[in-house]
C-alpha positions as CSV (number, residue, x, y, z in Angstrom):
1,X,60.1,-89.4,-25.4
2,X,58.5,-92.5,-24.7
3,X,60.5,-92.8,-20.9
4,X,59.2,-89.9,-19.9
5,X,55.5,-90.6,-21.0
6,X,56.3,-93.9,-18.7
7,X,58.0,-91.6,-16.1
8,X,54.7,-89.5,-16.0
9,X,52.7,-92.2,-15.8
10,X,54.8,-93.6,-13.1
11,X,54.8,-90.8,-11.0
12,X,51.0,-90.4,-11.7
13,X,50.6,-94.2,-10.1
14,X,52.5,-92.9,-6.5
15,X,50.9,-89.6,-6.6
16,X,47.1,-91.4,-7.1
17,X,48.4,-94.3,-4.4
18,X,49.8,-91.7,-2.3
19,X,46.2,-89.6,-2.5
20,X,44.1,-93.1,-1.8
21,X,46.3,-93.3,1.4
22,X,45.6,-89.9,2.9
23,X,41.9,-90.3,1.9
24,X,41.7,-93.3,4.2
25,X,43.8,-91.7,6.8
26,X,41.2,-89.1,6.8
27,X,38.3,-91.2,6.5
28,X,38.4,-92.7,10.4
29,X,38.3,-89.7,11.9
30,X,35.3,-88.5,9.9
31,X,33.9,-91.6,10.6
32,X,34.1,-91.6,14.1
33,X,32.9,-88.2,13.8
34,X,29.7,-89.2,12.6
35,X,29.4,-92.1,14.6
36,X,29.0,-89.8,17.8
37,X,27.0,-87.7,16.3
38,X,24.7,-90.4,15.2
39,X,24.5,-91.5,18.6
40,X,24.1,-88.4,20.2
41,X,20.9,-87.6,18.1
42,X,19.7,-91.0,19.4
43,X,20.1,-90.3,22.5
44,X,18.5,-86.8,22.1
45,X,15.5,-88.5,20.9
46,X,15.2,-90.7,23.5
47,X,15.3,-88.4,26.2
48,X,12.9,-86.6,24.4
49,X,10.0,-89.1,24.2
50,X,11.0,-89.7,27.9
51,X,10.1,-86.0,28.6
52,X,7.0,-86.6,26.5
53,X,6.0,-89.7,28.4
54,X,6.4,-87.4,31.6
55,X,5.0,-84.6,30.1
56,X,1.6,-87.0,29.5
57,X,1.2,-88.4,32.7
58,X,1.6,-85.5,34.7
59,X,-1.0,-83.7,32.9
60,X,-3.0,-87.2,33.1
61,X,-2.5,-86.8,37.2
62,X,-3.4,-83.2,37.0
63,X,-6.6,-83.4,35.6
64,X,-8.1,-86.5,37.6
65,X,-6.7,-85.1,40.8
66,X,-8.4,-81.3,39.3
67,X,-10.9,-81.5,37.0
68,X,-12.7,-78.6,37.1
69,X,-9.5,-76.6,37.0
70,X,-8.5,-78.2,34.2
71,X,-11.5,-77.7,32.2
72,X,-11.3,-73.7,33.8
73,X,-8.1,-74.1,32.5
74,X,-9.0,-75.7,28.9
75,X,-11.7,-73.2,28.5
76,X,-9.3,-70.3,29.2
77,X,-6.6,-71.3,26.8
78,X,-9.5,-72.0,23.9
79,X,-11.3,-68.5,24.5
80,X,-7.8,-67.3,24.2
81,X,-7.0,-69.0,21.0
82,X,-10.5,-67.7,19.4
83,X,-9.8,-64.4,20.2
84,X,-6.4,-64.2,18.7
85,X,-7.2,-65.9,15.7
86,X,-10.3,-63.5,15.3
87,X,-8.3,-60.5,15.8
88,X,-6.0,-61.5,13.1
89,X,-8.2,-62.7,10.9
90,X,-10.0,-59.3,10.9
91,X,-6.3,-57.6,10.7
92,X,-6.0,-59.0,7.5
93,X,-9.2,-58.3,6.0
94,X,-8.7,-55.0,6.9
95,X,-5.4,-54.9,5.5
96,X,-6.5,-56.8,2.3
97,X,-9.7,-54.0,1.8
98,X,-7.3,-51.6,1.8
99,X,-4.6,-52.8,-1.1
């Protein structure tokens, strides 16, 4: 009885041994797996406050080189804005007076 409760235990020692070996043997893949990612999405992000940084000074050219289409242009887009939030805002008082 008592070799075969030290058996056991001795086949539970390889078995957890063999387990912490595949665990590591699957952990550096995984790793590396993240590690790209991680450095992809850095990348991403610095491209993307490149873009901004573009995206700024063009519109910073545009408007001294056209100033009076740009303030054509910003009075457009608010008069826009104003209208569509007052024709929602008076959808949904109308839809409120009539629940």
């Amino acid at each position: 009885m008592e070799s075969k409760a030290v058996e056991n235990v001795t086949d539970a020692a390889i078995n957890l041994a063999h387990l912490t070996h595949e665990v590591s043997k699957a952990k550096v893949p995984i790793d590396d797996v993240l590690e790209d990612g991680k450095r992809k999405a850095q990348r991403m992000v610095k491209r993307g406050f490149v873009a901004a940084k573009d995206c700024v000074e063009d519109t910073t050219y545009f408007i001294k080189r056209y100033p009076w289409q740009s303030v054509g242009a910003a009075l457009g887009l608010g008069a826009a804005i104003g209208v569509l939030a007052g024709w929602l805002t008076t959808r949904s008082c109308a839809m409120s007076r009539q629940s």
